[in-house]
C-alpha positions as CSV (number, residue, x, y, z in Angstrom):
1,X,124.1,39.7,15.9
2,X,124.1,42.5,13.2
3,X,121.2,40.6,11.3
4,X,119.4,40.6,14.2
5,X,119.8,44.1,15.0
6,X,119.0,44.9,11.8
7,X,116.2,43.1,11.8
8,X,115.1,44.7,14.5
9,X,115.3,48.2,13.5
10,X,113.6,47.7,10.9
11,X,110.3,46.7,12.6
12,X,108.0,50.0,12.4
13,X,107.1,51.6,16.0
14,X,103.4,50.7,14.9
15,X,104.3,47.2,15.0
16,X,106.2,47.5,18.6
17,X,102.9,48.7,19.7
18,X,101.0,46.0,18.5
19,X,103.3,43.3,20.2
20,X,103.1,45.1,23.0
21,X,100.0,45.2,23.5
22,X,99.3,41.3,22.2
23,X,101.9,40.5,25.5
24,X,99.6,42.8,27.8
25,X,96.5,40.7,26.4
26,X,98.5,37.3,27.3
27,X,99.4,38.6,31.1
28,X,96.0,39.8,31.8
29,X,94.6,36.4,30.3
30,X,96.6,34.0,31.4
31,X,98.5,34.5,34.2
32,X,96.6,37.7,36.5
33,X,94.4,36.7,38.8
34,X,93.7,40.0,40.9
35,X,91.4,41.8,38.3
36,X,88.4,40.5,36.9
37,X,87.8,43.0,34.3
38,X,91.3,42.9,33.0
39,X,91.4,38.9,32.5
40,X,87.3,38.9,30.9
41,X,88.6,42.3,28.8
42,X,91.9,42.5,28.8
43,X,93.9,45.7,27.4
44,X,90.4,47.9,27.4
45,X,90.4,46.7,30.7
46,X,92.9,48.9,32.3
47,X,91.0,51.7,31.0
48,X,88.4,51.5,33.7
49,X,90.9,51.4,36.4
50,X,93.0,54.2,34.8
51,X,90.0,56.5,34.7
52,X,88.8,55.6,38.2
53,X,91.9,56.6,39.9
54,X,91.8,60.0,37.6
55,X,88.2,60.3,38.7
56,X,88.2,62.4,41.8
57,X,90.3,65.2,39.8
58,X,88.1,64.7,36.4
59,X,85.1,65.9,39.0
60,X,87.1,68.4,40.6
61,X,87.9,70.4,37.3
62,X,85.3,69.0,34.5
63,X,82.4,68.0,36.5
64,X,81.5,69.6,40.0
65,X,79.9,72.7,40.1
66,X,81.4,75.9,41.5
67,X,79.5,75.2,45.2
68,X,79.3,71.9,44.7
69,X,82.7,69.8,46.1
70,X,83.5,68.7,49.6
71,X,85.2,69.3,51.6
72,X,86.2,72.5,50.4
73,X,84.3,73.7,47.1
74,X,86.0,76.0,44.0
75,X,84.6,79.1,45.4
76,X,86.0,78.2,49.2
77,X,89.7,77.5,47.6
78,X,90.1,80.0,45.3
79,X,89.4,82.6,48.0
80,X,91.6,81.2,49.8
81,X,94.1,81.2,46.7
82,X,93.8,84.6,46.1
83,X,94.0,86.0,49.3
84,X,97.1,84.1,49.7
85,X,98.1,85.6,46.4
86,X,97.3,89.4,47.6
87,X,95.1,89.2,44.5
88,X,91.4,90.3,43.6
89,X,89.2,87.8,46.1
90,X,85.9,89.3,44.9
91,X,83.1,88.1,43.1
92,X,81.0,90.0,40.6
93,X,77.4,89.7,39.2
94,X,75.7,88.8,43.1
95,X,76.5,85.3,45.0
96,X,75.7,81.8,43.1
97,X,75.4,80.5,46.4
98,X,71.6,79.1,46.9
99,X,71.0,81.3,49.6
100,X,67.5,80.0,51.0
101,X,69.7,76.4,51.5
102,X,69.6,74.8,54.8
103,X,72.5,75.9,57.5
104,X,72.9,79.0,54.8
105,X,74.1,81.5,57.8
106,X,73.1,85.1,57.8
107,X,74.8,88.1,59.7
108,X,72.4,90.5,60.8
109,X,74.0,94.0,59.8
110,X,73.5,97.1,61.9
111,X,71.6,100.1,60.2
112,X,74.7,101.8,60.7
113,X,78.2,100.2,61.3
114,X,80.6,100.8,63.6
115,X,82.7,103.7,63.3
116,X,86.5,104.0,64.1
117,X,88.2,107.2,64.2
118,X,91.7,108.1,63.3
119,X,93.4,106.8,66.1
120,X,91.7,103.4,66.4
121,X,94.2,100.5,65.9
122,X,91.9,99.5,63.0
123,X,93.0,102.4,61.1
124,X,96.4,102.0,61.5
125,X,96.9,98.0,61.0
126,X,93.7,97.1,59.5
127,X,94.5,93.1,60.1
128,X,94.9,93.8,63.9
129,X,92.2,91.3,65.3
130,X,94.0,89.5,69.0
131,X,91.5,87.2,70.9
132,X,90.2,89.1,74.0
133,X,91.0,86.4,76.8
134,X,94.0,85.2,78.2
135,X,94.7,81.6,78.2
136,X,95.6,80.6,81.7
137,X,94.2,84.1,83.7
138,X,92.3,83.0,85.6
139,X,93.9,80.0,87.0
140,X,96.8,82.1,87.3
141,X,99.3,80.4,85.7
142,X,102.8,81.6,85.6
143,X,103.0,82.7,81.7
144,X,99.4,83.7,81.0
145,X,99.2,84.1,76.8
146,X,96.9,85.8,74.7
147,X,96.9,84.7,71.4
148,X,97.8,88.0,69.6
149,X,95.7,86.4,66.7
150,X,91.8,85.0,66.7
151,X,93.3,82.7,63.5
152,X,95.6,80.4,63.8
153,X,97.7,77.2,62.6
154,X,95.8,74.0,63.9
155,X,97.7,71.2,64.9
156,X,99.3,69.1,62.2
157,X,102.5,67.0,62.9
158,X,105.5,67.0,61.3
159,X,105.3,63.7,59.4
160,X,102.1,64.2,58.1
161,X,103.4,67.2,56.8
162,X,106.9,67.6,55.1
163,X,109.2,69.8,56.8
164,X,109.0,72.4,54.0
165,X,105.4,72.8,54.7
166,X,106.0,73.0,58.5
167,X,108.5,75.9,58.0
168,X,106.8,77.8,55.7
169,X,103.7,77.8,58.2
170,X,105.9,78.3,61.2
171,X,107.6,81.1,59.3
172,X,104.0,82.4,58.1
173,X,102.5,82.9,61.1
174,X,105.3,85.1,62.9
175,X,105.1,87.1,59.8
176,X,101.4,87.1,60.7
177,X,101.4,87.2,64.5
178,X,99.4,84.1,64.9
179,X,100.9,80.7,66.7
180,X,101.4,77.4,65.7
181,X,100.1,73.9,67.0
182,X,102.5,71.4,66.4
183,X,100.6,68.6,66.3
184,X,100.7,65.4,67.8
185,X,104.5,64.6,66.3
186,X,106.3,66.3,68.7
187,X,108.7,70.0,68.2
188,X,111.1,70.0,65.1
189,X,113.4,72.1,63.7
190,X,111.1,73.1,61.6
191,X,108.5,74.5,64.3
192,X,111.4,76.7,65.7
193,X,111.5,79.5,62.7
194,X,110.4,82.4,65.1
195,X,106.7,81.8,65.3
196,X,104.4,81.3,69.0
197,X,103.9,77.4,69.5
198,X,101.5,75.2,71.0
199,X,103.0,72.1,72.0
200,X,100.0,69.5,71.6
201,X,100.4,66.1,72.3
202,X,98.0,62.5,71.9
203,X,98.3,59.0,73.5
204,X,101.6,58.4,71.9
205,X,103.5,61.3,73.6
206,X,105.7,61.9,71.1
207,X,108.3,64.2,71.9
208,X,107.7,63.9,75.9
209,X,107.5,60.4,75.5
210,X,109.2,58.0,78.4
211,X,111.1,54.9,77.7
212,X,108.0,52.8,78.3
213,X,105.8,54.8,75.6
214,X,104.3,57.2,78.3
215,X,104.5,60.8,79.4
216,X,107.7,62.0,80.9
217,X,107.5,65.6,83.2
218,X,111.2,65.9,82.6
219,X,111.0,66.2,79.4
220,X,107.8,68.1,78.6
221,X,109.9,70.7,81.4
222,X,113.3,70.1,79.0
223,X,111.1,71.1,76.2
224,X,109.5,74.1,77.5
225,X,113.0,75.4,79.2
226,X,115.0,75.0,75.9
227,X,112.4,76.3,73.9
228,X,110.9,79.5,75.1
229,X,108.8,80.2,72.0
230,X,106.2,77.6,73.3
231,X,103.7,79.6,74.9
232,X,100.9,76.8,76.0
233,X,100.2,72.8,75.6
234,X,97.4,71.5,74.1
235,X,96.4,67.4,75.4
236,X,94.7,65.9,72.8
237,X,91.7,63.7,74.0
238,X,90.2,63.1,70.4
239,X,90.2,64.9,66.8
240,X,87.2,65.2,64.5
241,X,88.7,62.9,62.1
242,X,88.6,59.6,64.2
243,X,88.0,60.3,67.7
244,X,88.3,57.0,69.8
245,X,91.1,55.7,67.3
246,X,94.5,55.0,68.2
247,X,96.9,54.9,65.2
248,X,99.9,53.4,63.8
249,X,103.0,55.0,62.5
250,X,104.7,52.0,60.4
251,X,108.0,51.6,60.8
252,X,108.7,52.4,57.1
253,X,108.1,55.6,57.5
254,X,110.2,56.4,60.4
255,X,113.1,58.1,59.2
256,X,116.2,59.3,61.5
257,X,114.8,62.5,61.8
258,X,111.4,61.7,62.6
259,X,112.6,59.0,65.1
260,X,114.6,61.5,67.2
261,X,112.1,64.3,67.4
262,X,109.0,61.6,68.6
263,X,111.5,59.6,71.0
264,X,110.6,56.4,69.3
265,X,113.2,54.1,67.3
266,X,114.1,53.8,63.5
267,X,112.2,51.5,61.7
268,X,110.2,49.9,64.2
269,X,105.9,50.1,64.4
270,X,104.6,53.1,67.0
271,X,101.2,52.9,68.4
272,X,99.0,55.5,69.4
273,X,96.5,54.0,71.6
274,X,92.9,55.2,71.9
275,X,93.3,55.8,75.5
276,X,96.1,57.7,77.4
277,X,98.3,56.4,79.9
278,X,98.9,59.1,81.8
279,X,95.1,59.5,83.5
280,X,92.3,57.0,82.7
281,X,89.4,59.5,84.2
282,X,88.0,62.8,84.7
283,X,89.8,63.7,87.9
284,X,92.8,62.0,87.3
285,X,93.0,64.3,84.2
286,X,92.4,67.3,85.7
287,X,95.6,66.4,88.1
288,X,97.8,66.1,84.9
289,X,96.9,69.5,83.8
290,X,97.2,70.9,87.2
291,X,100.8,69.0,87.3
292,X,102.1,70.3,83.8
293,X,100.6,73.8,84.7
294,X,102.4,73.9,87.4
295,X,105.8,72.2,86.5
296,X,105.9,74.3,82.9
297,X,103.9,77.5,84.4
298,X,102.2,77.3,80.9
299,X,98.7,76.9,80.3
300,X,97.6,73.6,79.4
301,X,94.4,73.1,77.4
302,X,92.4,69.9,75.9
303,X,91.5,69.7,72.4
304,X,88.6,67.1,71.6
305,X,85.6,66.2,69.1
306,X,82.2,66.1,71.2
307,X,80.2,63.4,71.1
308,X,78.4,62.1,75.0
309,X,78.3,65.1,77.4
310,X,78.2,62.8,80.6
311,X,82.4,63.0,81.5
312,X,82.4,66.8,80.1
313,X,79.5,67.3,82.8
314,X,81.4,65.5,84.8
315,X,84.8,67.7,84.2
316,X,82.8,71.0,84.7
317,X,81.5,69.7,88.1
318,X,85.1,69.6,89.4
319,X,86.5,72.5,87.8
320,X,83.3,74.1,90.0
321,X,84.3,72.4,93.0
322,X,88.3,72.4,93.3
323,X,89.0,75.8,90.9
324,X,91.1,73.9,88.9
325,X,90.8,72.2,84.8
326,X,91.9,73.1,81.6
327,X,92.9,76.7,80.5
328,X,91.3,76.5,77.2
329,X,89.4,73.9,75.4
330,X,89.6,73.4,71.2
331,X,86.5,71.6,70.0
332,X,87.4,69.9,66.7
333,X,84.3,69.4,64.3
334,X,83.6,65.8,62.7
335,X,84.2,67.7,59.4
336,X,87.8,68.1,60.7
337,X,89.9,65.6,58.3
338,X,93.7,66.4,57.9
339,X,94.2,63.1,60.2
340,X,93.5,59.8,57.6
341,X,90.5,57.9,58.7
342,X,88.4,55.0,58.2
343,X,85.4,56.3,56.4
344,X,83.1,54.7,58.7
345,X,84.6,57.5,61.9
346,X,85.5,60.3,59.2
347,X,81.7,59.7,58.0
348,X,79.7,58.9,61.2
349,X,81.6,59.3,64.8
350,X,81.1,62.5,66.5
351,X,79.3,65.5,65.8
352,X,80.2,68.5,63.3
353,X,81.4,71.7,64.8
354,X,78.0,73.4,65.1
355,X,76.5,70.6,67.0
356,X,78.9,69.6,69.3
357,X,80.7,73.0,70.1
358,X,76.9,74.1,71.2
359,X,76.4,71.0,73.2
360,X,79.6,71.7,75.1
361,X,79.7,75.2,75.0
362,X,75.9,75.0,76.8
363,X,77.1,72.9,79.0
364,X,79.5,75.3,80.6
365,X,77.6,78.1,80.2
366,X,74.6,76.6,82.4
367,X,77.7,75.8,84.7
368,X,78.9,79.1,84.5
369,X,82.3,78.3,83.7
370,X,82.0,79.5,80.1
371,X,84.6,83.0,81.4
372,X,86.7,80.9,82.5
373,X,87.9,79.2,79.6
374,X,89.2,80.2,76.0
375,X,87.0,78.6,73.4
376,X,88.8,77.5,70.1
377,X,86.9,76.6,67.4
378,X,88.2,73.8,64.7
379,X,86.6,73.0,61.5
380,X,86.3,74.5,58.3
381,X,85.8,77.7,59.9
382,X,88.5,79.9,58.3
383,X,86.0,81.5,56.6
384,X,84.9,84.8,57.5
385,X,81.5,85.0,57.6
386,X,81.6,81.1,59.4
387,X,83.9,82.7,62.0
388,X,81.1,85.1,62.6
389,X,78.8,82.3,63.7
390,X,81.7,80.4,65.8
391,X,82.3,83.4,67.6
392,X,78.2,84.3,67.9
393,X,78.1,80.7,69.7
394,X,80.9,81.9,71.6
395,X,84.4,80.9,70.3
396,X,87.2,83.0,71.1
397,X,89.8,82.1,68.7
398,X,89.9,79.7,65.3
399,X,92.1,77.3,64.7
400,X,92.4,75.8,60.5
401,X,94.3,73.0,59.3
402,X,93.4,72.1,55.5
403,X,92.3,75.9,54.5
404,X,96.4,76.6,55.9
405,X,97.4,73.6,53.6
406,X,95.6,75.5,50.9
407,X,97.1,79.0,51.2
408,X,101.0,77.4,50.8
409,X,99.6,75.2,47.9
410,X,97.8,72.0,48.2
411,X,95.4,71.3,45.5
412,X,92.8,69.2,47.6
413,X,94.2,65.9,45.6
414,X,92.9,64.1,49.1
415,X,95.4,61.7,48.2
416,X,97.8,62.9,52.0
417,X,97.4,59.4,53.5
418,X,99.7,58.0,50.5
419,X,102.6,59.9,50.6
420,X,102.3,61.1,47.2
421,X,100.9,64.3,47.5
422,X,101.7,66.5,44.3
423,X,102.0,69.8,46.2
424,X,104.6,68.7,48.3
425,X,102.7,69.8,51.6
426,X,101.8,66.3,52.9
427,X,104.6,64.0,52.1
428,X,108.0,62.9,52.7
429,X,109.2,62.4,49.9
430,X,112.0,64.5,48.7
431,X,111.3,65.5,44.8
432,X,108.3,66.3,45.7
433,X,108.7,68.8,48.4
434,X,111.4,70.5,46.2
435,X,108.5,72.7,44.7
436,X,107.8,74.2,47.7
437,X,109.3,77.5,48.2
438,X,109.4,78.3,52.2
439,X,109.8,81.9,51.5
440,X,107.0,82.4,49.7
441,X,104.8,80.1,50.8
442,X,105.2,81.8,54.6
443,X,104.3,85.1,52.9
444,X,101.3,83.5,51.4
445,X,100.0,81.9,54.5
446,X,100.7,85.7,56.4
447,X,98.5,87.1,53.7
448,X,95.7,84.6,53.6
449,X,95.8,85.4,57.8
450,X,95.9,88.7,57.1
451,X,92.7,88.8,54.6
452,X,91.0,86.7,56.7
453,X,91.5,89.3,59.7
454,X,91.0,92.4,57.5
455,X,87.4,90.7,56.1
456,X,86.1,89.3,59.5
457,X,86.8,92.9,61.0
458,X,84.9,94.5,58.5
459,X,82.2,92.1,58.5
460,X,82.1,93.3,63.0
461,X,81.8,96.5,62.0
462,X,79.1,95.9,59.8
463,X,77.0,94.2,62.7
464,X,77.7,97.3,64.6
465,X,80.7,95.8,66.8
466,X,84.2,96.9,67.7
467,X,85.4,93.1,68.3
468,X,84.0,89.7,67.1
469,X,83.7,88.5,71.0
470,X,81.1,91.2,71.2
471,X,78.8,89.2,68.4
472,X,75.9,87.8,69.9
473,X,73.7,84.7,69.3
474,X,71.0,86.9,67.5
475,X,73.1,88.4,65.6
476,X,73.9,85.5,63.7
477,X,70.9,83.7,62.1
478,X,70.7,80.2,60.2
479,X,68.0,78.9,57.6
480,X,66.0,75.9,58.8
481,X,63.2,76.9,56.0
482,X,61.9,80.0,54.9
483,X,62.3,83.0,56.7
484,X,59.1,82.6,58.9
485,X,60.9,79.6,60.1
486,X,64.6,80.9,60.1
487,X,65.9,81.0,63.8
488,X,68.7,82.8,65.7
489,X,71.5,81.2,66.7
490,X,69.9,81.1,70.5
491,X,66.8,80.2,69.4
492,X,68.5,77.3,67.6
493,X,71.2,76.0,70.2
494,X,69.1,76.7,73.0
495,X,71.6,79.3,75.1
496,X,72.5,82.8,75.5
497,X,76.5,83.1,74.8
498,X,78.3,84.3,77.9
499,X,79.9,88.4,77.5
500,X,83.1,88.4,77.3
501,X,85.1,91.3,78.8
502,X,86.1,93.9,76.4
503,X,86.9,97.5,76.9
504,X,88.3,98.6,73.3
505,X,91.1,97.1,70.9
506,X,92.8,100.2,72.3
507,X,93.2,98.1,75.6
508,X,93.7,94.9,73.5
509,X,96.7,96.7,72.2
510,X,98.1,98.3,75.2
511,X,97.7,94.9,77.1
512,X,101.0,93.6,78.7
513,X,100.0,90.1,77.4
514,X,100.0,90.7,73.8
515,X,102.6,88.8,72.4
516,X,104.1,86.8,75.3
C-alpha cells in the first residue's frame, strides 16, 4: 500500500491533468449522448457551453454599450445605484443618449420655473411629492388612503423574493413614506416592518385562500383586522409579464414558511389558474370589489396589462350606471418582467405601458370616469423624466418592481427564475441571502425614493408646475421623426388628460388623509 502511495505521489500535477482530461475525452465519447458538440469535440467542447452560459454577463460588462442593454441599460442602473448610494448621480460632458431616436421624450420647460417661497413644503422637505387623490373618496369607502408617496414598491411576492429582500423594502419604504404591494404570495412577516401595505392578490388567493383553493371573506377580513398597516387591496386580473397565464408553484419549493403564509400545503404542486374563481365576468367582478369594500372598508383596486378594450368598455359602462367599481386601477406595461415567463407572452402578449395605459386611460376619460379613479402606472417608469410622461397621460402614482430590486442590489443577472440569484434578492436559498444587509439595503431603497422625488419635483418646477398631476399632455412631447413631425402627447394618444384637483402641496400636507 506504501508503494502505491508512493507511487502516486510521485506523479507530477501536470500529468494528473492530462489523465484527467484523457477520462473527460472518454465520457464525452463514449458514453454521453445529450451533447453533440461535446461527443464530435470532446474536451474543447465544453468550452462553447461554458462561454454561452457566461455570455449574457460577458455583454453586460465587455460588450454592450452604455444605452445599449435591455431591460435596463448601464446608464439606467447606475443612476439608480448611485442614488441609492446618496452619491454623485450626474453626468458630465452633455447626454450620449441619441436624442432624435424614436419614443426619445421631451419635457417642454417653462421660460421661467415655478417658484416656491420659504414656507413651501418643498423648501422644507425637498423629497415631499404625495399623490393628489385619495384612493376610495369617491366611493366613500370607510378608510379612504392617499398614498403619501407618487413612488412606490410594486407587487412582488415573498417567494420570488427572499425574505431579506422583502424586509429591507418593507423597512425602506416607511423610512421613505411610500407603501408596499405584497404581491400575489400573500402577507409575511417580513411585510409587517412598519411600512403602508397593499394586500394584492391573483387566481391562486394566497393568503385568503379557502380550503377548496378559492377566496375566503373571513379571512381577507382576519387579515385586514389583525393587520392594520394594510391600507387598500389590489385584485390582480393580469401582469405585463404573462397576462392570461396561470402558473405553478412546485412543490419543491414550498417550504414551511411559505406554506403557512399562502394557505397551501408543504411539498405539494399550487396552481394559479388563468381565470379567477371568485367572478367569471364584468359584473360579477364589480360585486366582489363592492363585497370586500365593504366587508374590509378598504379600497379595493384591479391591477392588469391591457390588451382588448371590449370588457374594460364594458366595466366603465357599469361603474356609469350603478356608481360602483374599482377604487384605483394599476396598468402594468408588457415591458413589466419580475414574474418569469415564456418568451413567446414576455415578447408578444399585451401592450407596453404607453400604448395600453393610453388606450385604457382614453377610454375612461371619453366615459368621464377618469376623476374617479387613481391611475398607477407600472413599467419601467421609475425614472424621472418617464414619470413626467406617465403622469402627462394622466397617471397619478408609479409603482416599480425591478428598478426597487436594483436600489438594494441586484445586478440584472436575469437569472430570478433559477433560484440562484447572486445578489440574494430573488432567491431562497440561504448563503446567498446572507449578503444582504436589511439595514442598509432599506436606507438605500429610502434614498433611491427619495432622489427619485427630489429630481421629478424639480423637473415640475421646470415645466412651470407646483405638482406633477398638474402636467399636461402638451407638455410632454415624443419623437416620431424630426421635429416637424414630433407630436404632443395629445396629439399622439388622441385625448386631453382629465385635471385633477389640486389647490397647493400646502393642502396636500395639511390633508387629514396623508398617512392613513
Amino acid at each position: 500500500m506504501d508503494s502505491v502511495l508512493d507511487f502516486l505521489s510521485g506523479i507530477p500535477w501536470w500529468a494528473w491533468v492530462l489523465i484527467a482530461l484523457a477520462l473527460i475525452a472518454i465520457r464525452d465519447v463514449f458514453f454521453q449522448k445529450n451533447h453533440t458538440i461535446s461527443h464530435n469535440f470532446p474536451i474543447i467542447g465544453h468550452l462553447r457551453y461554458l462561454l454561452e452560459s457566461i455570455g449574457p454577463e460577458m455583454r453586460q460588462y465587455f460588450v454592450a454599450n452604455n444605452r445599449e442593454e435591455l431591460p435596463f441599460n448601464r446608464i439606467e442602473r447606475s443612476w439608480i445605484y448611485a442614488s441609492a448610494k446618496q452619491e454623485n448621480n450626474y453626468e458630465g460632458f452633455g447626454t450620449d443618449r441619441d436624442i432624435y431616436a424614436h419614443h426619445h421624450i421631451f419635457i417642454n420647460n417653462a421660460m421661467m420655473p415655478f417658484k416656491i417661497d420659504q414656507k413651501h413644503p418643498n423648501t422644507i422637505d425637498k423629497t415631499f411629492l404625495p399623490c393628489a387623490k385619495v384612493m376610495g373618496e369617491f366611493n366613500k369607502r370607510k378608510k379612504p388612503y392617499r398614498p403619501a408617496s407618487v413612488i412606490n414598491v410594486s407587487a412582488m411576492s415573498f417567494g420570488s423574493l427572499s425574505a431579506k429582500a422583502i424586509e429591507s423594502l418593507n423597512k425602506g419604504i416607511k423610512i421613505a413614506g411610500a407603501y408596499h404591494n405584497t404581491g400575489e404570495g400573500g402577507l409575511s412577516p417580513h411585510h409587517s416592518h412598519g411600512g403602508d401595505v397593499v394586500f394584492h392578490f391573483g387566481t391562486g388567493y394566497f393568503g385568503v385562500r379557502a380550503n377548496d383553493g378559492g377566496f375566503s371573506m373571513d379571512k381577507m377580513i382576519k387579515l385586514v383586522e389583525h393587520n392594520p398597516f394594510i391600507k387598500a387591496i389590489e385584485i390582480k386580473l393580469s401582469q405585463g409579464a404573462k397576462p392570461g397565464k396561470g402558473g405553478v408553484l412546485p412543490g419543491a419549493k414550498i417550504t414551511k414558511e411559505i406554506a403557512s403564509i399562502r394557505g397551501v400545503e408543504v411539498g405539494k404542486d399550487v396552481l394559479s389558474p388563468p381565470n379567477h374563481k371568485a367572478f367569471s365576468n364584468v359584473p360579477e367582478m364589480v360585486d366582489f370589489i363592492e363585497r370586500i369594500a365593504e366587508a374590509t372598508g378598504l379600497p379595493v383596486g384591479i391591477k392588469a396589462a391591457i390588451g382588448k378594450l371590449e370588457q374594460w368598455e364594458e366595466l366603465a359602462n357599469l361603474m356609469l350606471e350603478t356608481g360602483k367599481g374599482p377604487d384605483f386601477i394599476t396598468v402594468d406595461g408588457g415591458e413589466g418582467g419580475t414574474g418569469a415567463a415564456p418568451p413567446s407572452f414576455a415578447d408578444h402578449v399585451s401592450l407596453p405601458w404607453v400604448y395600453g395605459f393610453s388606450d385604457l386611460y382614453r377610454l375612461f376619460k371619453h366615459k368621464g370616469l377618469s376623476e374617479r379613479i387613481v391611475f398607477i402606472g407600472s413599467g419601467k417608469l421609475g425614472f424621472p423624466a418617464k414619470a413626467a410622461m406617465a403622469f402627462a397621460m394622466g397617471a397619478d402614482c408609479i409603482n416599480v418592481a425591478r428598478e426597487a430590486m436594483m436600489s438594494i442590489g441586484c445586478i440584472q443577472a436575469q437569472i430570478c427564475h433559477t433560484n440562484r440569484c447572486p445578489s440574494g434578492v430573488a432567491t431562497q436559498n440561504k448563503w446567498l441571502q446572507n449578503g444582504i444587509d436589511p439595514t442598509l439595503k432599506s436606507e438605500r431603497l429610502a434614498q433611491y425614493f427619495k432622489t427619485f422625488r427630489k429630481e421629478f419635483i424639480e423637473i415640475t418646477h421646470a415645466a412651470g408646475h407646483e405638482h406633477p398631476c398638474q402636467f399636461k399632455m402638451s407638455d410632454i412631447e415624443i419623437n416620431v421623426d424630426d421635429h416637424n413631425l414630433s407630436k404632443e402627447l395629445n396629439r399622439t394618444y388622441r385625448y386631453e388628460k382629465s385635471a385633477v384637483p389640486f389647490s397647493g402641496m400646502q393642502t396636500l400636507k395639511d390633508c387629514v388623509y396623508l398617512g392613513g
